[in-house]
C-alpha positions in Angstrom: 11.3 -93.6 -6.9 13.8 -95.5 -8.4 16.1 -95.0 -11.6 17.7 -91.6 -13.0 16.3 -88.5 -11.1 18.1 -86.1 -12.8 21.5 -84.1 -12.7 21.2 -82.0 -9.2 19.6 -85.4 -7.3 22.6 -88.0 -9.0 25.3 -85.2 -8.0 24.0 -83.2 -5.2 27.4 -83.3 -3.7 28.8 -81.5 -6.2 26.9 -78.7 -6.1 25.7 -75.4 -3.7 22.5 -76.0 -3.6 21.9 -73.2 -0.4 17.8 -72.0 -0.8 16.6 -75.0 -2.9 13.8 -76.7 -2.1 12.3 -78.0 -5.5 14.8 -79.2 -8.2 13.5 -78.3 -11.7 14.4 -80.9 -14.0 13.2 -83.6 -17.0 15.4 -86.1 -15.7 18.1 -84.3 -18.2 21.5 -86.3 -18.3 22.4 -89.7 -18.5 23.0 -89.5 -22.3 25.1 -93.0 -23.1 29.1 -93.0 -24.2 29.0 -95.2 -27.5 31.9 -96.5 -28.6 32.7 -95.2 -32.4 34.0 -98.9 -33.6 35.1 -97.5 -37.5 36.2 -94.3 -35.7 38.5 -95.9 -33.7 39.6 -98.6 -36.4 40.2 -95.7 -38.8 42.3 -93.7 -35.7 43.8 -96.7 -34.5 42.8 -95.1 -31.2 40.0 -95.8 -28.6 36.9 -93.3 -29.7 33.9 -92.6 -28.2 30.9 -90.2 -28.7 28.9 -88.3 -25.8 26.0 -88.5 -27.3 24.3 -85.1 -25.6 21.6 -85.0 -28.3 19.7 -87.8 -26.6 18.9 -84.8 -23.6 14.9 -83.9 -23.2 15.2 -80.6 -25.1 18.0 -82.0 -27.8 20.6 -80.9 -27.0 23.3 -80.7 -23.7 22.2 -77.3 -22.5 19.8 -79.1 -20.6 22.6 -79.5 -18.1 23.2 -76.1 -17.1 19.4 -75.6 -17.7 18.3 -77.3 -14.8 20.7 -75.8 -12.2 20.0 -72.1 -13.8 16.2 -72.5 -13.5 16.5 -74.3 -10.8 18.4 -71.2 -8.6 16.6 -68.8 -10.9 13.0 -70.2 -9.2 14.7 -70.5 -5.7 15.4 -66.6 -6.0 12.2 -65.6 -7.0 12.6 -65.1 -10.3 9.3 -65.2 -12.7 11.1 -64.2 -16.0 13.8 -65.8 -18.2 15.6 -64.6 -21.0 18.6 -65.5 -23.3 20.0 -64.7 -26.7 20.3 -67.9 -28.8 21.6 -69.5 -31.8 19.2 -72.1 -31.1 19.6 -74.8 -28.6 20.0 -72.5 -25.7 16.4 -71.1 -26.8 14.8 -74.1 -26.5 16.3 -75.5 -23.1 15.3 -72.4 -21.9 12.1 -72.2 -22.7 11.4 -75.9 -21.7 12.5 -75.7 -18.1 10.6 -72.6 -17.7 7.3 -74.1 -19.0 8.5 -76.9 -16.5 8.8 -74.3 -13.5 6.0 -72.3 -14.5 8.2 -69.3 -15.5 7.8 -67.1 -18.6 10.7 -67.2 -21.1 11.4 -64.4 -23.5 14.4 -65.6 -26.5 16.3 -63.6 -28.7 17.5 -65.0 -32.0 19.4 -64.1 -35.0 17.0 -63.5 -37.8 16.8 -66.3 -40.7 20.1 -67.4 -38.9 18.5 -70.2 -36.3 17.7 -74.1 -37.7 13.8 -74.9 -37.8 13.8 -77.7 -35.3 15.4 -75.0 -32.5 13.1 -72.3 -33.4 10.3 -75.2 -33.3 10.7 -76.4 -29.8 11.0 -72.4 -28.3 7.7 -71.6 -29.9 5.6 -74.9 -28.7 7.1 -74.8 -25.4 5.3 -71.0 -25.0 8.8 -69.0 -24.9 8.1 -65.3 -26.3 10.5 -65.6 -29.1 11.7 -62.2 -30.7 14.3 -62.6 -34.1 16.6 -59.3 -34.0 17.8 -57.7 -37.1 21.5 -58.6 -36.0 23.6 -62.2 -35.3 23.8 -63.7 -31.7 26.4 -61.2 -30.4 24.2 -58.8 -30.3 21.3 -60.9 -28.7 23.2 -61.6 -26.0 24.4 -58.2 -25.5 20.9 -57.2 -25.7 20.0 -59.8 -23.5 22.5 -58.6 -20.4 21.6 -54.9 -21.3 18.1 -55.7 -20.4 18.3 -57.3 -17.2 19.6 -53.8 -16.1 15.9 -52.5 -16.8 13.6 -54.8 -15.8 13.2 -58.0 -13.0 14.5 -61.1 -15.4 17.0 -63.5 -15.3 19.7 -64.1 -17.9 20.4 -68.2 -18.4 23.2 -68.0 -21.3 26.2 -69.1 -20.0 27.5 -66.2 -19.0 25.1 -67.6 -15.7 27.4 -69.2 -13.7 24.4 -71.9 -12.6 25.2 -72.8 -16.2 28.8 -73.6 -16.3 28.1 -76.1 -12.8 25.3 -77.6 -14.4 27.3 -78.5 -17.4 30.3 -79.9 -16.0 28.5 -83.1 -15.3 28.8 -84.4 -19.0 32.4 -85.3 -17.5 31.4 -86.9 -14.3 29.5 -89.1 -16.6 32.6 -89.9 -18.8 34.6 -90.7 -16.2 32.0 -93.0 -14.4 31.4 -95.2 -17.5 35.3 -95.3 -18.7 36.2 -95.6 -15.0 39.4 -92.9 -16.1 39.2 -89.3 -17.5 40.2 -90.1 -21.4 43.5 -88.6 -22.8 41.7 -86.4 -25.1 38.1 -84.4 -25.1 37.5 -83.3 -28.2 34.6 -80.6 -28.2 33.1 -78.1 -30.5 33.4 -74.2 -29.3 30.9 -71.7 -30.0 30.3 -69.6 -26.4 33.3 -71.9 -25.3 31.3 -72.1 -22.2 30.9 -76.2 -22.4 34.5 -76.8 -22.4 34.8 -74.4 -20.1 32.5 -76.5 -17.8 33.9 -80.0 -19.0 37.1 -79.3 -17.7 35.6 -77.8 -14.4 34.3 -81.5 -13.9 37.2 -83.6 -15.1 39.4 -81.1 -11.9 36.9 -81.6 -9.3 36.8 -85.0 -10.1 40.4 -85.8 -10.3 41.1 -83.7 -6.6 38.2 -85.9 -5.3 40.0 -89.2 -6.5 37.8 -90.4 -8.9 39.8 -90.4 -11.8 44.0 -90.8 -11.7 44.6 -88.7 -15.2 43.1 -85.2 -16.7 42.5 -84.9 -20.6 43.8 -82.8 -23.0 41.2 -80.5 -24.0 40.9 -80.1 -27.7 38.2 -77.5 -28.9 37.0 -76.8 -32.5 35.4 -73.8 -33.9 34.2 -73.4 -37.8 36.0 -71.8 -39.4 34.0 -69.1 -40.6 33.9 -68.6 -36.9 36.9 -69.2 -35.1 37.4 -65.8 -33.2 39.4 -68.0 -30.5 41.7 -69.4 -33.2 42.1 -66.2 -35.2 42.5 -64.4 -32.2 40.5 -61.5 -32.4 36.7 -61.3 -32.9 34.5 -61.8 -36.1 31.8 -59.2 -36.9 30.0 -61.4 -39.0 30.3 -65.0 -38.4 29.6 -67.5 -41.3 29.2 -71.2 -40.6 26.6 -74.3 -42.0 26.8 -75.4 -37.9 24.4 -72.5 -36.6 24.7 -73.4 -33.2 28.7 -72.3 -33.0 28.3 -69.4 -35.1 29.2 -66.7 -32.2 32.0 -64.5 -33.3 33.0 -63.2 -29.7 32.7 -65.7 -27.5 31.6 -65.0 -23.7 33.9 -67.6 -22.1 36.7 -66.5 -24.3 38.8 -66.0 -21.5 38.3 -69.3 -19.3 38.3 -71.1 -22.6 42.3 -70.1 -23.2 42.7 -70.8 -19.4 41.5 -74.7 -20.0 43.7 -74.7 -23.1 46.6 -73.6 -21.0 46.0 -75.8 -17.9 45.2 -78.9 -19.9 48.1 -78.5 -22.5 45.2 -78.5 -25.1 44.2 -76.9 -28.2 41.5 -75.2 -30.0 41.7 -74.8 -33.7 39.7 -74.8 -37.1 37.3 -77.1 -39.2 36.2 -75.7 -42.7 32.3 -76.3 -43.3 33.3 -79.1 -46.0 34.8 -80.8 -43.0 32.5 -80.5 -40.6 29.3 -82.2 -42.9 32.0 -84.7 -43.6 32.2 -85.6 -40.3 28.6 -85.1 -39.8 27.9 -87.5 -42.4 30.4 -90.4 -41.6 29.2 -90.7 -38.0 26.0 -91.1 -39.3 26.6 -93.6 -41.9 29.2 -95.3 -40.1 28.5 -95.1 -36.3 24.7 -94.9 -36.4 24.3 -91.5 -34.7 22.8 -88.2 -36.1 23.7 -85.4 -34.7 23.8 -81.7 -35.7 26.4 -80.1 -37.7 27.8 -78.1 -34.9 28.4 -81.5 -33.0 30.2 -82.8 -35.2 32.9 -80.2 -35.5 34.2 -82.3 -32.7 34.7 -85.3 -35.1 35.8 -83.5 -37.6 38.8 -82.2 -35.9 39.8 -85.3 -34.7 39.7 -86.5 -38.5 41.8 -83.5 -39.8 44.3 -83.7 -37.3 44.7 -87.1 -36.0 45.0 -88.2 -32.4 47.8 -90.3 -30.9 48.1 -94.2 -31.6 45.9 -96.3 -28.8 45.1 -93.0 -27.2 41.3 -92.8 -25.4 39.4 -90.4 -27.0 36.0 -88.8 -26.3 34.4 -86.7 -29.0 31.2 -85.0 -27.8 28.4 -84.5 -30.1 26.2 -80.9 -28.4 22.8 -81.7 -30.4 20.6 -83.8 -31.8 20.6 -84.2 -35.9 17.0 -83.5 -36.2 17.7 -80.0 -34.4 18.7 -79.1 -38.1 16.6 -81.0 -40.7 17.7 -78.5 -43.6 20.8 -79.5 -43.4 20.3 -83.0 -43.1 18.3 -83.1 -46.5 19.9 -80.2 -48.6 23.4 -82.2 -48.1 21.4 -85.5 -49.3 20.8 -86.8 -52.7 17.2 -86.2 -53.7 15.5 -89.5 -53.8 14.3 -90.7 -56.7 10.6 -91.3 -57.3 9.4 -94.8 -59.3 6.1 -96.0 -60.4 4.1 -98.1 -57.9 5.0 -101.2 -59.3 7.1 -104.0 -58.6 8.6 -104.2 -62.0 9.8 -100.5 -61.7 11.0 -101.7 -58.1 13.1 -104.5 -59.5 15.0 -102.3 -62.1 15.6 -99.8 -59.4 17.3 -102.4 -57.1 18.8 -104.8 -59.5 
């Protein structure tokens, strides 16, 4: 076989793969680093987006996905669950279809995007909406696995964390360097958690001179990190960082710290303003959540000529709601080429 063959084949090395004998994967990773050429013009920097939504389930919890099932399977596990705002739902319940696994998710009532909630169902996960936000699934979630045989894959999995650092190995092989800043929403603040796992192990190893500056981004209807305390009830249009006490909390201020980095707040305004422009402008739709990475790069600036990678979690049709009820309606002519002509003209 030749080509990509998946995250734990194309960095084996970096990884404990003890007990494995069967790698459970879609061939997740890979996802291309475009460069952002109005971004960059605007920023008079060097921009580039990580374009995660181009993974087989949507969105870039594939990579942790595959090494968490992939252990979970090698341990005898039959049963998966996880509490979800969306995209973690339907990784999970992808790879488990994959390794012949059942899948039970747990999501926020009315408060997870059609497309996520889509993909969990077809893929055959037993999806349950609790009367409460994703907090509380997740709690639920860990509670369970004290009473029955099944495996938690939220992030809180450390399989998860190891499968996601890889979206920085990838950076760093295409730009050939680690850039001087990582911009990256935070909901669970596991991802940057993981990114910066990847840019270390990389940089100790040699393959990259530099280390970024972390720079994370929550809503901020949900910025727990940023406010410095939790948030009962979380508010945001991005639904997939909408997590008012974060799991990886702790690590997360730890990268912050070790990478003289920052997290701080996008309103909603700014975040479908980002999530617009890079659409219009740089030819890539991604969800809303994603593009609170953009967004904060927009409202704060980044330093002249500096490298900059923004990466965008999710794919845009993750959340068509959002997509249209932030769209003009369009309008609706007669089927005739003279009502065509005064349209266009």
């Amino acid at each position: 076989m030749t080509g990509w063959n998946g995250l734990l084949r194309e960095y084996a090395q970096w990884f404990n793969l003890d007990g494995v004998d069967e790698f459970v994967t879609l061939q997740e990773g890979n996802t291309p680093l475009i460069h952002a050429d109005r971004l960059s013009e605007r920023l008079e920097a060097d921009v580039w987006l990580k374009c995660e939504g181009l993974n087989p389930s949507g969105s870039f919890k594939d990579r942790g996905m595959t090494m968490a099932i992939t252990k979970a399977k090698a341990n005898g596990a039959q049963r998966v669950i996880c509490g979800s705002t969306g995209n973690t739902s339907a990784s999970a319940a992808a790879y488990a279809a994959k390794a012949g696994m059942d899948c039970v998710v747990l999501v926020p009532e009315g408060k997870i995007a059609l497309g996520k909630l889509a993909q969990a169902m077809v893929y055959g996960a037993e999806v349950l909406q609790i009367r409460g936000n994703f907090d509380q699934a997740l709690n639920l979630a860990r509670e369970l696995t004290q009473h029955m045989a099944i495996t938690i894959v939220n992030s809180i999995n450390p399989d998860r964390i190891e499968g996601q650092k890889t979206g920085a190995f990838e950076i760093v092989d295409v730009l050939g360097n680690a850039p001087d800043i990582l911009s990256i929403p935070v909901g669970n603040a596991g991802n940057i958690t993981a990114y910066w796992r990847g840019f270390t192990q990389y940089h100790f190893a040699g393959h990259c001179s530099t280390l970024p500056k972390m720079w994370g981004f929550q809503a901020a209807g949900a910025a727990p990190i940023v406010l410095g305390r939790p948030v009962e009830n979380p508010e945001t249009i991005a639904t997939a960082i909408r997590i008012g006490n974060p799991a990886s909390w702790v690590p997360a201020l730890e990268v912050i710290h070790e990478s003289l980095g920052d997290i701080r707040a996008v309103t909603d305004d700014e975040i479908i303003e980002a999530y617009r422009y890079v659409a219009r402008y740089e030819s890539v739709f991604c969800e809303p959540a994603s593009a609170a990475s953009v967004a904060g790069i927009l409202k704060f600036g980044v330093p002249k000529g500096s490298t900059v990678v923004c990466v965008l979690t999710g794919n845009g049709l993750k959340d068509p709601e959002t997509a249209v009820s932030t769209s003009a309606t369009p309008p609706v002519i007669d089927a005739t080429i003279k009502a065509l002509l005064e349209k266009l003209s």
